[in-house]
C-alpha positions in Angstrom: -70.9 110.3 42.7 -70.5 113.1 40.2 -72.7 116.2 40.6 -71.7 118.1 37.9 -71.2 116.5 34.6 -74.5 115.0 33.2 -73.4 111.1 33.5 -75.6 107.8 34.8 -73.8 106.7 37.8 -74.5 103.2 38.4 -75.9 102.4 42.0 -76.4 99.3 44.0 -78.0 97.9 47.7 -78.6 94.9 49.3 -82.5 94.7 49.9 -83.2 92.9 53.2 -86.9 92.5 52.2 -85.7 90.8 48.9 -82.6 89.1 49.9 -80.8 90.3 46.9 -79.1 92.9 45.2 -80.7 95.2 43.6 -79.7 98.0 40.8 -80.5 101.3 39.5 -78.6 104.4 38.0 -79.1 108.1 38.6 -78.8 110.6 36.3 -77.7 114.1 37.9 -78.4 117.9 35.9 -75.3 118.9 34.2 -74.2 121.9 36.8 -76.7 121.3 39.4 -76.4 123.5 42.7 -75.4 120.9 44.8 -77.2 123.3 48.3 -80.2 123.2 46.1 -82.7 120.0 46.6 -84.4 118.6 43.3 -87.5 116.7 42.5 -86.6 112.9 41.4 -88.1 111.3 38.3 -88.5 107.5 39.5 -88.8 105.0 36.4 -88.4 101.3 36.2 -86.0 100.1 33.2 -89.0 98.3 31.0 -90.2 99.0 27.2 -88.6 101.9 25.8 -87.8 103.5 29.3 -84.5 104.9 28.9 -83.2 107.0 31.7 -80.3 109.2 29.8 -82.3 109.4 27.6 -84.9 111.4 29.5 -82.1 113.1 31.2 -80.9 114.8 27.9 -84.4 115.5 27.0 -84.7 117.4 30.0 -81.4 119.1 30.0 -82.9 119.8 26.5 -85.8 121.6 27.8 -83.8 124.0 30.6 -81.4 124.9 27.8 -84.5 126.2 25.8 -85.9 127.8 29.0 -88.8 126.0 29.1 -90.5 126.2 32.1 -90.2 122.7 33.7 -88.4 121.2 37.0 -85.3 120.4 37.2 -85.1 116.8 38.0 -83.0 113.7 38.8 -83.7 110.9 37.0 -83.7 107.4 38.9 -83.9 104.2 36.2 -84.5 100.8 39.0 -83.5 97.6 36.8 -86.2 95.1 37.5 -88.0 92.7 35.3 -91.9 91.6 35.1 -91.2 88.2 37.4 -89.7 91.3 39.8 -92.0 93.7 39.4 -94.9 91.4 40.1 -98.3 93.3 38.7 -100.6 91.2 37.4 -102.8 92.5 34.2 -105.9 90.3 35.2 -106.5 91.2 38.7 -104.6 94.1 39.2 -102.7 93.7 42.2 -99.3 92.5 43.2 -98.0 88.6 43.2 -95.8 87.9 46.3 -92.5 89.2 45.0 -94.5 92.3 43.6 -95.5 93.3 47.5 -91.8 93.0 48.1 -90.3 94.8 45.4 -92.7 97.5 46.3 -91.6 97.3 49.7 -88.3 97.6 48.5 -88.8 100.3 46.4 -90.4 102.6 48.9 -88.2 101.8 51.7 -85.2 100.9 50.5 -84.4 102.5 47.2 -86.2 105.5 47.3 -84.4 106.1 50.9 -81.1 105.3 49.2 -81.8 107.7 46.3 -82.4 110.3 49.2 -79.6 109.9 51.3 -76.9 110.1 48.6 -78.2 112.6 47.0 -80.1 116.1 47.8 -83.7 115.7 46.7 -86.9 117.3 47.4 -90.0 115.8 48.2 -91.4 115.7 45.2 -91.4 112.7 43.5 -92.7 111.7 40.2 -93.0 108.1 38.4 -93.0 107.3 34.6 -93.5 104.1 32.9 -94.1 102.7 29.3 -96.8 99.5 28.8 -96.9 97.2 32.1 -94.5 99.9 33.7 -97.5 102.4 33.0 -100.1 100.2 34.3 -98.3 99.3 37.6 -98.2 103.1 38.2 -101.9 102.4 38.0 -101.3 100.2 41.1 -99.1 102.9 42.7 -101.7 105.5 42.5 -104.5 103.5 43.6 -102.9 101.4 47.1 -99.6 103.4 47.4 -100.8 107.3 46.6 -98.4 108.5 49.0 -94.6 107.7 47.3 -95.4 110.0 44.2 -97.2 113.2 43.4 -96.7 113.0 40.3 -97.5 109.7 37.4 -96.2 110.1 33.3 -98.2 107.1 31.5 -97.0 105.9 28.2 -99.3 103.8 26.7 -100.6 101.7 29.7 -101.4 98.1 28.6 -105.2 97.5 29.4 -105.7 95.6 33.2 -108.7 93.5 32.9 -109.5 94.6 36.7 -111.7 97.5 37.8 -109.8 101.2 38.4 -111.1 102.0 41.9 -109.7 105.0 44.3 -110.3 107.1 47.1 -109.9 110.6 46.4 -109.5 111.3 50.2 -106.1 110.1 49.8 -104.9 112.8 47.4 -103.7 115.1 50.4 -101.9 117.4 48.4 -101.1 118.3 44.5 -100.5 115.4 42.6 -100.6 115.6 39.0 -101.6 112.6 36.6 -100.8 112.4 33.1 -101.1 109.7 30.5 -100.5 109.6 26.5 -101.1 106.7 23.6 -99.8 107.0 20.4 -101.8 107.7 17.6 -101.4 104.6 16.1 -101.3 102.4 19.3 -103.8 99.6 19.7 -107.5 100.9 20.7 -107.7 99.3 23.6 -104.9 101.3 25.1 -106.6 104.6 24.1 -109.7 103.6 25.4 -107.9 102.3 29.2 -106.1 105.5 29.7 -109.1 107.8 28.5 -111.0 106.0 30.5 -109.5 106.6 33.9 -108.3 110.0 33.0 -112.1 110.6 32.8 -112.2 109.0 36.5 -109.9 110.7 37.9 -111.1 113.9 36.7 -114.3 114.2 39.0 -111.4 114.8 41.8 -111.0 118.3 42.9 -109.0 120.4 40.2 -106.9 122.1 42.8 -105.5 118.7 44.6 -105.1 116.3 41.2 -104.5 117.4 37.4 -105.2 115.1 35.1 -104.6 114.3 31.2 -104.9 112.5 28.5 -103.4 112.7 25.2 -103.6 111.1 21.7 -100.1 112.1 20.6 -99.8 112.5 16.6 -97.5 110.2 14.6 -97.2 108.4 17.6 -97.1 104.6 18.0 -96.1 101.7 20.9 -92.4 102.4 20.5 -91.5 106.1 19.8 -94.1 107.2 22.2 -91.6 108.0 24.7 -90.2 110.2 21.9 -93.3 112.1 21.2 -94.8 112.4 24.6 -91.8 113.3 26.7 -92.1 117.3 26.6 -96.0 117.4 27.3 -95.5 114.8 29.9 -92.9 116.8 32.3 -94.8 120.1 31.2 -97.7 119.2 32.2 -96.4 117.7 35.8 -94.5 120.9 36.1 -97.6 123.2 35.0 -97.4 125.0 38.4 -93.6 125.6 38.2 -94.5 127.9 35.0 -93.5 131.8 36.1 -96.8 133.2 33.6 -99.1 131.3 35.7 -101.4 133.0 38.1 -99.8 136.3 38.9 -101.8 137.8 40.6 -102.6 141.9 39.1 -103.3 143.0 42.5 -99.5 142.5 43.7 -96.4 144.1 42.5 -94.2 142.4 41.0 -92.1 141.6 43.9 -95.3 140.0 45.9 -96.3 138.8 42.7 -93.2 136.4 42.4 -92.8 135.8 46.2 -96.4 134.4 46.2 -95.7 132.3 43.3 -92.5 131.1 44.8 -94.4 129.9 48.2 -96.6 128.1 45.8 -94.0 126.0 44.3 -91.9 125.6 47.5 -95.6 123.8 48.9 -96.2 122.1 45.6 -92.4 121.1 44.9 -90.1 120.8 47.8 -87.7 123.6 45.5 -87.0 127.3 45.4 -87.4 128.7 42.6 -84.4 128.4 40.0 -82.0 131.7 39.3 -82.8 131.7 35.6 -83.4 134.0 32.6 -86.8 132.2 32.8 -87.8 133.6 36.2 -85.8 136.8 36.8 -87.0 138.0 33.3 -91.0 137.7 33.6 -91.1 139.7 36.8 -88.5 142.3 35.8 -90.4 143.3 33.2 -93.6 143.5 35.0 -91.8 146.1 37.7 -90.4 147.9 34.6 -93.8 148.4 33.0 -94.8 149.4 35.8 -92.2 151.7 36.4 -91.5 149.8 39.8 -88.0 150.3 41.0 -88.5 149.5 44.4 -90.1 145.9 43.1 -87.1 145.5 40.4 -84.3 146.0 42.7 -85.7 143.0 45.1 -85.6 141.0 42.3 -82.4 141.9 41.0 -80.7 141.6 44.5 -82.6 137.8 45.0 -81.3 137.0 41.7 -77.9 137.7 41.9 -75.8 134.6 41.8 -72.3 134.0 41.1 -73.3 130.7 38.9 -75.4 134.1 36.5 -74.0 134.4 33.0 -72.5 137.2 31.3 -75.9 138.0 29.4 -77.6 137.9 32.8 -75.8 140.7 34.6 -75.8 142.3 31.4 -78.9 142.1 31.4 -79.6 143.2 34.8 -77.6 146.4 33.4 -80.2 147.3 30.7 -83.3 146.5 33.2 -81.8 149.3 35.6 -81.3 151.6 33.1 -84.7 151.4 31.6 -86.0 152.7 35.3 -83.1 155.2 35.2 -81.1 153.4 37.9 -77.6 154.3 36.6 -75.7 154.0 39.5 -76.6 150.4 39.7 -76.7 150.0 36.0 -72.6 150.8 36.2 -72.4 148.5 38.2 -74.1 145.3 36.2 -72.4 146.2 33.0 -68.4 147.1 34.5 -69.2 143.4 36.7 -70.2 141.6 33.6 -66.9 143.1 31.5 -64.9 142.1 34.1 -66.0 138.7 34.4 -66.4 138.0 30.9 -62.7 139.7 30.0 -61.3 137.2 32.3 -62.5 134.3 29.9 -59.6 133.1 27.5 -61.5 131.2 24.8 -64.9 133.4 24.4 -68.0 131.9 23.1 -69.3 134.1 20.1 -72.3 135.1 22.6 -70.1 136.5 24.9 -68.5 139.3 22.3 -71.8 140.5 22.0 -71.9 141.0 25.9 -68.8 142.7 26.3 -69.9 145.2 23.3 -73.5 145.3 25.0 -72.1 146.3 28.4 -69.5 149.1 26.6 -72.6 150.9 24.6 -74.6 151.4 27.8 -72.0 152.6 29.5 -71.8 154.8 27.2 -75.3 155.3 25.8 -77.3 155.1 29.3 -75.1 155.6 32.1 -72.5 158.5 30.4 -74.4 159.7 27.8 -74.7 163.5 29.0 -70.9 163.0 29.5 -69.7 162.7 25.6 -65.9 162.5 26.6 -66.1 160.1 29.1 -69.2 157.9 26.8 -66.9 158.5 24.2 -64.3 156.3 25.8 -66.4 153.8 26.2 -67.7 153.7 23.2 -63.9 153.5 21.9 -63.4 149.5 23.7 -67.0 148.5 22.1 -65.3 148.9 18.7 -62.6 147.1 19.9 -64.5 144.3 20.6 -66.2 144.8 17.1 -63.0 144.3 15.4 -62.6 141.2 17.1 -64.0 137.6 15.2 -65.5 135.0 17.4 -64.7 131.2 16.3 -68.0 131.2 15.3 -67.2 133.5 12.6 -69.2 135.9 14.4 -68.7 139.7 15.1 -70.9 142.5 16.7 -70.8 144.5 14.2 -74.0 146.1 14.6 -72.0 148.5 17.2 -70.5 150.5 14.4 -74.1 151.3 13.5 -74.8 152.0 17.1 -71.7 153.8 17.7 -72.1 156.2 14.9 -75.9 157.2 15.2 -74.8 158.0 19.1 -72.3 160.3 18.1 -74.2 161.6 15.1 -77.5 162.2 17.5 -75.5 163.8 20.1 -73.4 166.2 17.4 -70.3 165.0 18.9 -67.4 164.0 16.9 -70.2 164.2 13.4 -67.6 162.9 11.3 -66.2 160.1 13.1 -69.8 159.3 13.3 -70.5 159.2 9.7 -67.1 156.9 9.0 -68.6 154.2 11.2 -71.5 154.6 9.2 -69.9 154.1 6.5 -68.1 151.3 7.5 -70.8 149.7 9.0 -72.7 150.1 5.2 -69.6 148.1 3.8 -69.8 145.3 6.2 -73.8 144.9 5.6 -73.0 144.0 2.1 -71.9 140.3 3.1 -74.6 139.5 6.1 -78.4 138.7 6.4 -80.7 141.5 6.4 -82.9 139.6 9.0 -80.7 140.2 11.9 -78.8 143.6 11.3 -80.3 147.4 11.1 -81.6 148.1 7.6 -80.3 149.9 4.9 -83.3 152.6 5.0 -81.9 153.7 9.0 -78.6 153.3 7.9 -79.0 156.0 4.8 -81.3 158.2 7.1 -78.5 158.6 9.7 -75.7 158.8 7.2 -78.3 161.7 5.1 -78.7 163.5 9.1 -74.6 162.8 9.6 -73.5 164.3 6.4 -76.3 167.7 6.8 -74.8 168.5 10.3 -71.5 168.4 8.7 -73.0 170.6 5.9 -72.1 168.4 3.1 -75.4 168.9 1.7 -74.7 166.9 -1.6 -74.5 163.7 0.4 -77.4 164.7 2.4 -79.3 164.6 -0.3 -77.8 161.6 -1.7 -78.2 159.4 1.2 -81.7 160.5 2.4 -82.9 160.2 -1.2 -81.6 156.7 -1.0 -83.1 155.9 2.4 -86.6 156.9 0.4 -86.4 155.0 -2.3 -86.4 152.0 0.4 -89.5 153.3 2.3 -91.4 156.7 0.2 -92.9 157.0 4.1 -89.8 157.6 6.1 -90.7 161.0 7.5 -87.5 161.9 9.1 -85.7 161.4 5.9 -88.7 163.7 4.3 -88.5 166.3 7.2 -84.6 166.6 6.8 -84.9 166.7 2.8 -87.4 169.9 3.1 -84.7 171.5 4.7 -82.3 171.2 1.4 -84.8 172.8 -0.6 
C-alpha cells in the first residue's frame, strides 16, 4: 500500500452481506505523515466521478496553500442495479439496503483499518450518485459529516429529515451547472432551502449555480467551492478570536478543528504564517516562540526555517534567528541538484546573518555577506539567479560606511545585470541610482554623486533623499 507517492491503489473484499466481491481504489496525499490521521472523501464510481482525478485537484489546492483538508480519496465501483436508489420513491430496492450495509460496515471499516483516517468523513456524487447522498443524509446521517452534490437528478419523493439527528457539524453542499436542466436547479435549491432552517452552528448548507457549467464538466467547475466550503472551519482567518494572543488564538482554533475534523492542524506555511504575524504585530515574542517551537518539523522546507529566521529577527530574537538561518543553510547545502527556489534561500539565510543577526559586527557580517554573493554567482536550471543580493549587499555596506567602494562595485554590477530582467520583480533603477549617488558622495567622488542622484530624479522629481543629498553638492 503506498503512502507516499500520489498513486490509486486498487483494493478488494469479500462482502458477507453481498456474497460477492466487491471493489474500490484509494487515492493517498503525495507525502502524507503516515502518524497523522486524515479525513476520507467517499465517492461511488458513477457519471463523471473520477477519483484521481479529484485527488490531483486536491493535491492542487495544498500546493497553492489553500486552506482545505487534506483528504483520502475512496472511489467504490458499483453500478445503479448495485447501488439500488430508486428516483420515484426514494428509498433503497433490496440490493440497495445491502450495498449500504456493505458500505458502512464493510468498506468503510476496511478503508479504516488499512489505512490511518480520522473520523471525518465526507461523500460526493454526480446525478443519481448525488441523489442517493440524498438518501444517506436523510436515513443514514451518521456515516458522513460532510455531502458534495453535483447536479442531483430530481427524486419524485418528498425530502423529509429530522434535524435532531445532526449531532455534530456536518456540512452540506450542492452545485448545478449553469446550463443543466431546470429541474435539477430547482431540486437542489430546494432542499438547500430545507435544510437551511437547521441550526447554523450544527449543519452548513449551499447551493450554487456554477458559471459555464453544464451536466458533464460540473465536476470540473465545482470541485474547489465544493471541498472549500466542507473545509470552511479548517480556514486559519476564521474566527480568531482578538481577545487572545496569538498563541491562544491558534490553540483555540486548533481544538475547534480537532472536534470538527478528527486532525491536528497541518505544519504549513498556511498555518504557521497567519499567527506569526499576528504575535509579530503585536510585538509578542513569548506567543511567536510557541508557535515556532509547535511548528518545527523535520518534513519543513528550506523557505520555512528561513522563514522562521526572518520572523525572529523582526522581534529582535537573534540568538534564535542564528539559529533558523545556519539550520536552513546547512540543510539546503546538503542538496545536490537545487531547485531555483532554494538559491534564493541559501542567499536569504547569508544576508540576515549578516544584515540582522551581525550587522553591528561589519567584519564578521562582512563574511557572511561574502558566501551570499557566492550563491549569486551561481545559475539555477531554471535559468534563475538571486541577483538582487548584489543590490542588497552593496546598499549594506554603503549604509554602514564599510568597505564604500566595494559597495558601490556591486552596485554597479547589479545596474549591469538589470539591463536583461523584468522590472516587476527586481529593485528599481530610481533606488539603485540613489544608493550608487550616496555610495559615490561618501567616497567623495562628487561628480558621480551628482550624476547618479540626478539620474535617480529624473525617474521620480519626488525622491527626497536624492534631493536632500544633492543640496549638499551645492
Amino acid at each position: 500500500m503506498p503512502v507516499f507517492a500520489q498513486t490509486e491503489s486498487r483494493e478488494k473484499l469479500y462482502s458477507n452481506i453481498l456474497k460477492d466481491t466487491v471493489y474500490y481504489n484509494v487515492v493517498v496525499p503525495e507525502g502524507r505523515d503516515i502518524n497523522e490521521p486524515l479525513p476520507a472523501l467517499y465517492a461511488l464510481k458513477y457519471g463523471m466521478i473520477d477519483g484521481p482525478y479529484i485527488a490531483s485537484q486536491l493535491r492542487y489546492f495544498k500546493g497553492a496553500r489553500y486552506p482545505v483538508l487534506n483528504m483520502i480519496v475512496v472511489t467504490v465501483l458499483a453500478d445503479m442495479d448495485r447501488i439500488g436508489f430508486v428516483y420515484e420513491t426514494g428509498l433503497l430496492t433490496e440490493t440497495g439496503k445491502k450495498f449500504l450495509a456493505c458500505l458502512k460496515n464493510e468498506i468503510i471499516a476496511d478503508v479504516e483499518r488499512k489505512y490511518h483516517v480520522a473520523d471525518f468523513r465526507a461523500y460526493v456524487g454526480h446525478s443519481y450518485a448525488a441523489s442517493y447522498a440524498n438518501y444517506l443524509f436523510q436515513h443514514e446521517p451518521g456515516i458522513f459529516n460532510g455531502y458534495i452534490l453535483l447536479a442531483p437528478e430530481k427524486v419524485n419523493a418528498p425530502f423529509v429529515f429530522d434535524a435532531r439527528t445532526i449531532h455534530r457539524k456536518t456540512f452540506y453542499y450542492a452545485a448545478v451547472g449553469e446550463f443543466d436542466l431546470e429541474r435539477r436547479h430547482v431540486y437542489a435549491k430546494n432542499i438547500c432551502n430545507q435544510l437551511k432552517s437547521v441550526d447554523s452552528s450544527r449543519l452548513f448548507t449551499q447551493y450554487d449555480s456554477i458559471p459555464r457549467g453544464d451536466h458533464s464538466n460540473i465536476l470540473t467547475m465545482a470541485i474547489q467551492p465544493a471541498v472549500e466550503f466542507i473545509s470552511q472551519c479548517y480556514d486559519p482567518n476564521a474566527d480568531v478570536d482578538p481577545g487572545k494572543n496569538a498563541w491562544d488564538a491558534f490553540a483555540n482554533i486548533g481544538e475547534r478543528i480537532t472536534k470538527t475534523y478528527g486532525v491536528n492542524v497541518e505544519k504549513n506555511y498556511v498555518w504557521y504564517s497567519r499567527f506569526a504575524q499576528l504575535a509579530i504585530s503585536r510585538k509578542d515574542s513569548a506567543s511567536l516562540i510557541k508557535l515556532l517551537d509547535h511548528f518545527s518539523s523535520d518534513k519543513l522546507k528550506g523557505y520555512d526555517t528561513r522563514t522562521f529566521g526572518d520572523y525572529c529577527a523582526r522581534l529582535g530574537l537573534m540568538k534564535r534567528a542564528e539559529h533558523y538561518y545556519l539550520s536552513t543553510i546547512q540543510k539546503v547545502s546538503a542538496i545536490r541538484e537545487k531547485e531555483g527556489w532554494e538559491f534564493f534561500v541559501l542567499s536569504d539565510c547569508y544576508r540576515g546573518l549578516a544584515m540582522e543577526v551581525e550587522k553591528n559586527d561589519h567584519e564578521k557580517a562582512w563574511e557572511y555577506l561574502q558566501k551570499a554573493l557566492q550563491v549569486a554567482d551561481a545559475t539555477s536550471k531554471y535559468g534563475s539567479t538571486p541577483l538582487d543580493t548584489y543590490f542588497e549587499v552593496g546598499r549594506f555596506l554603503i549604509d554602514n560606511g564599510y568597505r564604500v567602494k566595494e559597495g558601490v562595485g556591486y552596485l554597479l554590477k547589479y545596474l549591469q545585470l538589470r539591463s536583461n530582467t523584468l522590472d516587476e520583480i527586481h529593485w528599481g533603477y530610481g533606488k539603485i541610482h540613489t544608493n550608487l549617488g550616496k555610495g559615490y558622495y561618501l567616497l567623495k567622488d562628487y561628480a558621480n554623486t551628482r550624476l547618479y542622484l540626478q539620474k535617480a530624479l529624473a525617474i521620480d522629481q519626488d525622491n527626497k533623499e536624492a534631493k536632500e543629498l544633492l543640496k549638499k553638492l551645492n
